[in-house]
N, C-alpha and C positions, 0 to 999 in steps of 0.2 A: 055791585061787586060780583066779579066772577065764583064758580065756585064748584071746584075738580071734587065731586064728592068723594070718590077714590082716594084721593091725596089727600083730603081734610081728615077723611076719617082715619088714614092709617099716621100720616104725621102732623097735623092741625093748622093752628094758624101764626105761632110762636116758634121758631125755630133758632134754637141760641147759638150762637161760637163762641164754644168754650173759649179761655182764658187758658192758657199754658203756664203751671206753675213753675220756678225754677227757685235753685239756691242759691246761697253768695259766691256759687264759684258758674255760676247760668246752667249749671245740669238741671235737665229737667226729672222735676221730682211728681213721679210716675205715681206714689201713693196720696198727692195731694190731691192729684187729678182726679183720683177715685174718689177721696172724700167730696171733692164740690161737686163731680155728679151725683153725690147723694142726699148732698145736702139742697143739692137743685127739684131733684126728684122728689125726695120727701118734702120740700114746701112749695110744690108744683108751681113752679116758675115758668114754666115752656113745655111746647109739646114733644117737641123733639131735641137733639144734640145734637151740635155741628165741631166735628174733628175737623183742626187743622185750617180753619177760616183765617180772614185776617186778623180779627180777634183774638186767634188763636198763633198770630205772627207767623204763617206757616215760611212768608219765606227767609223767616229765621233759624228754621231748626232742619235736620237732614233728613234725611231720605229714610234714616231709619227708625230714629226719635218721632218720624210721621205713621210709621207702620207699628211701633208700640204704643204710641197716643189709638192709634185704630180699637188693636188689641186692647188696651186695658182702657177704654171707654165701651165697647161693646159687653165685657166681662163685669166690668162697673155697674153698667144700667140693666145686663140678665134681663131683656124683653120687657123691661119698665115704660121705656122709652124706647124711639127708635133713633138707633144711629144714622149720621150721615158723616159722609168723607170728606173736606177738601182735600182734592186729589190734582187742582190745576198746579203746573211746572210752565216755568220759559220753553221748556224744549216738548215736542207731539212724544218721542218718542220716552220722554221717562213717566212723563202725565199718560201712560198706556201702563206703565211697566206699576207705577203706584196705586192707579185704578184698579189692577188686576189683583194688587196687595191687598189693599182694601174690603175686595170683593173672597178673596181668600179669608177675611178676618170677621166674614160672614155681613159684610155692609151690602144694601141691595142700592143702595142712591149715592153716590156722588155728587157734590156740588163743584166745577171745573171754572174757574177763572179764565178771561178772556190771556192767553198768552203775553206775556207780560218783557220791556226791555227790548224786544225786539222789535214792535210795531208793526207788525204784520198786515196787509192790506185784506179787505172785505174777503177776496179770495181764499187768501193764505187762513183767517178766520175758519173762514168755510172747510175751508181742506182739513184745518187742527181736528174739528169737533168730529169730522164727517169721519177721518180715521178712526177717530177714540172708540166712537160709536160702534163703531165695525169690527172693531180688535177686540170691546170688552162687550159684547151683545148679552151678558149676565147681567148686568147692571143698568139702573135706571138713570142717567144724565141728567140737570139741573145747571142750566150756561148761567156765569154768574158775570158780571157786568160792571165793570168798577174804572172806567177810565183815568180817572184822577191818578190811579197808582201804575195801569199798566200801559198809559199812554196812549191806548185808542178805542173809543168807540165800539161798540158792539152795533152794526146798526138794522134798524126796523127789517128792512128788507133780509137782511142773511138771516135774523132770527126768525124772516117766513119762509126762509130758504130751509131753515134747520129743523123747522117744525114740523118738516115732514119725513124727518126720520125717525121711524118708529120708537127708538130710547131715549131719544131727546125729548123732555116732557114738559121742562116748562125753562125759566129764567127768574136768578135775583140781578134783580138792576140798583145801584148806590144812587139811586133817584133825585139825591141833593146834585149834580152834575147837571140833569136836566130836567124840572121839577115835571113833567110833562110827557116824557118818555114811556110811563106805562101809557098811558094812552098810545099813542105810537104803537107799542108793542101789539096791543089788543087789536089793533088793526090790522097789524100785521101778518096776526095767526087766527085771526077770527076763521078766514075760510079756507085753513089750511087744515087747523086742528083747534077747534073750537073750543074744547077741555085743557090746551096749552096751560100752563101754572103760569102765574106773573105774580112772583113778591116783591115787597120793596126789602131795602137793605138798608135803610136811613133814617135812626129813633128819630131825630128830628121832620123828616118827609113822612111820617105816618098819616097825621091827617088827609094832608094835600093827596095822596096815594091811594087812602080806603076811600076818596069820591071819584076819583076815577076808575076804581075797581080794582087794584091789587088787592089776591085773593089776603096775603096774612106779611110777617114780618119777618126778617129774621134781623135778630137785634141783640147786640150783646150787651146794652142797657139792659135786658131783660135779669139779668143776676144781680138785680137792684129790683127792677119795677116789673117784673114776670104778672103780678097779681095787677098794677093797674093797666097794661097792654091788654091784657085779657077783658077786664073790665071796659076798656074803651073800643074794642071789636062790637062788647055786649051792647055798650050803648049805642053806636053808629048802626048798628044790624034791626036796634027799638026805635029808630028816629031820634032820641034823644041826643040832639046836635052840642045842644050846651054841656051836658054830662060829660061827654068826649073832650071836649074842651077841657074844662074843667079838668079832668085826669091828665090831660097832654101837657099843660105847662109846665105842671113842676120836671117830668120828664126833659121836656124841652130846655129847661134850665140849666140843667144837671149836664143833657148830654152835650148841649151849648161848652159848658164851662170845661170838658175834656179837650177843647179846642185852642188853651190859650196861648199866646204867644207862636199862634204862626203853626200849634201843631196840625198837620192833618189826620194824621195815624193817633187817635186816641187814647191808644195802649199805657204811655206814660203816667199817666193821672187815672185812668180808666183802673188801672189795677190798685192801688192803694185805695182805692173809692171802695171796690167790691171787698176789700180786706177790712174795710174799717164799719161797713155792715154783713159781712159774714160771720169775720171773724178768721178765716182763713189765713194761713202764708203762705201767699203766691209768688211772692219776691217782685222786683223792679224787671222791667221789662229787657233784654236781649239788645245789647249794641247793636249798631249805633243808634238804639234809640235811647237818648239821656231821658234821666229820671226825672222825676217829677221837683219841681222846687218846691219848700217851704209857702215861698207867696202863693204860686198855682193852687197848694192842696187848702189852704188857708182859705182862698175861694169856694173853691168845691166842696171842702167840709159845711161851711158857713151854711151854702146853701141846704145839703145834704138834714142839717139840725133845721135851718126854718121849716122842712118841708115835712119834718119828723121822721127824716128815716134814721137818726143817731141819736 
């Protein structure tokens, strides 16, 4: 397993996207937001906090509801935790104008989505981040890598292209796309920038990822299983191969079952899951993504009681 000790020790190996709460009318309710980072914080769930992820449905909500989630997640966790931004946009030039918000809202990291809708080639890639870089030299960069949603690839080579600019530090990759790809990546930037960060982004690709060396996770599973992701870094880091196991399937169950019927974006079912062991109201998730049926949660609950977390 790689390992940025720099980056371990100031944001660790857990890294969550928050959930976005809303009411029955889809505003987003900014004091809810505070209570579940506190309630994340206080039963130490993860190391760090992720504003505006996809978790976080960022390309749901605007421009400005993004720069108040910044604000009242930074004011929320008061140096408990460290924040991080999702700050990627469709367009180079608003994904500047947001990163700079962000960094105004006291965030030092950024996590930047590969440009999304447009499908931009290896170049046009190269050109987004190499801008951003350059416009927002305050901040720390983190390419994040999700093709399923933005239609292309991030590939090996531009992220050894990318790895040599100094605030680009490392990448999450959604590694359920190509289970194989951190490897790839570690290739990639081994002799560019050796200390490069590589996480995965995929509760279910955890395993398959920490043996090929992704340093940690980010995982919005974790507002469920915070305490056994952390425990299964413990055992894979003691050789305890079965242990890790062990802890992964019920995860694996769970984040399986946010997938039914064809969903890819787990948000639907993912959010009554975290409400029904928090405790929280976070409301149904942001058109058009339909809510969760009776029969889906019927599942995911069922499993949620065998596995004891209800």
């Amino acid at each position: 397993m790689r390992c940025n000790k720099e980056f371990r020790e100031k944001y660790g190996q857990i890294l969550l996207p928050l959930i976005t709460p809303y009411d029955e009318n889809e505003e987003v309710k900014y004091d809810t937001y505070a209570e579940l980072i506190e309630y994340l914080i206080q039963n130490d769930l993860c190391d760090s906090l992720i504003v505006t992820g996809t978790t976080g449905e960022a390309s749901l909500v605007t421009f400005d509801e993004r720069v108040k989630l910044y604000q009242t997640a930074v004011k929320a966790a008061a140096g408990r935790k460290p924040v991080i931004a999702g700050t990627g946009c469709a367009s180079t030039k608003e994904t500047i104008a947001l990163t700079k918000a962000a960094a105004a809202a006291g965030i030092e990291l950024c996590m930047i989505v590969c440009p999304f809708y447009n499908k931009p080639t290896q170049e046009g890639i190269y050109m987004h981040y190499k801008a951003i870089a350059e416009a927002c030299p305050e901040v720390k960069i983190l390419l994040y890598n999700i093709p399923i949603f933005v239609g292309v690839n991030l590939e090996p080579e531009t992220v050894g292209r990318l790895a040599a600019i100094d605030n680009i530090i490392g990448i999450k990759d959604e590694a359920g796309v190509n289970p194989t790809q951190v490897s790839d990546f570690i290739l990639a930037t081994q002799d560019v920038d050796p200390n490069f960060v590589i996480f995965n982004g995929d509760d279910v690709m955890l395993l398959p990822t920490i043996v090929q060396g992704a340093e940690g996770l980010v995982s919005g599973g974790a507002h469920i299983f915070g305490h056994e992701i952390r425990a299964i870094f413990k055992a894979f880091a003691e050789g305890d191969n079965d242990k890790a196991q062990e802890l992964f399937m019920p995860i694996y169950r769970v984040c399986k079952s946010f997938g039914q019927n064809g969903r890819i974006l787990p948000n639907s079912i993912m959010r009554p899951a975290i409400e029904l062991v928090t405790g929280l109201k976070l409301g149904p998730a942001r058109l058009p993504l339909a809510p969760a049926t009776e029969e889906e949660m019927a599942v995911t609950t069922a499993i949620l009681k065998e596995i004891g977390k209800l």
